[in-house]
N, C-alpha and C positions, 0 to 999 in steps of 0.2 A: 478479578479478571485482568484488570491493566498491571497487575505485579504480574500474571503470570505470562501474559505477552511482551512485556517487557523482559523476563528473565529470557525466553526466547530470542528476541532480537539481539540482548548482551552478550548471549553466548553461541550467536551463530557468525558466520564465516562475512558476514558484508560488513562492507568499508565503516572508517568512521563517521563520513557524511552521512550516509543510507541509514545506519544507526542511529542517528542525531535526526533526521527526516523523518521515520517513525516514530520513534520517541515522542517528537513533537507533534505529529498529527493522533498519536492517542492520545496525549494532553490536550488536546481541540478535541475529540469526538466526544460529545454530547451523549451519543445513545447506546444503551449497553448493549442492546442488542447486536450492532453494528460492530463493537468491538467482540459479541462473542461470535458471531460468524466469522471476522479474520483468525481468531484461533481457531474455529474448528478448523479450517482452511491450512492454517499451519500444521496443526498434528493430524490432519487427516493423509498431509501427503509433501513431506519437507521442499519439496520443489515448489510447494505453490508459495513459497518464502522470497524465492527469487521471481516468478513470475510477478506476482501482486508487489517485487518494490520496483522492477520495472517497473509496473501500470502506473507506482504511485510519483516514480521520476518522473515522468513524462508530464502526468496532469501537471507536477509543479511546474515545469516547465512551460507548460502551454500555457498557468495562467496569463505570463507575462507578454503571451503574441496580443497585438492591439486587434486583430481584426478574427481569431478566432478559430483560424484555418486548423490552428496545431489541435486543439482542445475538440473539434469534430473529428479530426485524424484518431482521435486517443478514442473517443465513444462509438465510432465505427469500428474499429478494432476488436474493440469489448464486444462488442454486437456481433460480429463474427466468430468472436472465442465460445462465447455465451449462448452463437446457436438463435 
C-alpha cells in the first residue's frame, strides 16, 4: 500500500516540498488502515490529492503556533468539510 501511494505522489503534478511532506508523513503513519483510506481518497477522486495536501500543509504548519489558534483553525475546517 505505501509503494502504491507513493507511486501516486511521484507521479503527480505537486511541488517538490508537498512530495517530500507526504512521503514523510507515510513513513510516520503507523496504521494501515489510515494509509489505505488516503488512497482510496486518491483514486476515488484525483482532486481529493490536492485537497488532503492542503489539509496536510496547514496541520504542519500549525504545529509550530505556540498557542494553538492555527491547529483549531485547520479541525474546524475539517469539521465543516466533513459535515
Amino acid at each position: 500500500m505505501q509503494e502504491k501511494l507513493q507511486s501516486i505522489i511521484e507521479k503527480s503534478s505537486l511541488t517538490e516540498s508537498q512530495k517530500r511532506l507526504w512521503l514523510n508523513f507515510i513513513q510516520i503513519t503507523p496504521d494501515p488502515e489510515s494509509l489505505k483510506d488516503i488512497l482510496d481518497a486518491f483514486e476515488s477522486d484525483p482532486k481529493n490529492l490536492e485537497l488532503l495536501t492542503d489539509n496536510l500543509e496547514k496541520k504542519a504548519k500549525a504545529l509550530s503556533d505556540p498557542d494553538d489558534k492555527k491547529w483549531k483553525a485547520v479541525v474546524e475546517e475539517e469539521k465543516k468539510i466533513l459535515g
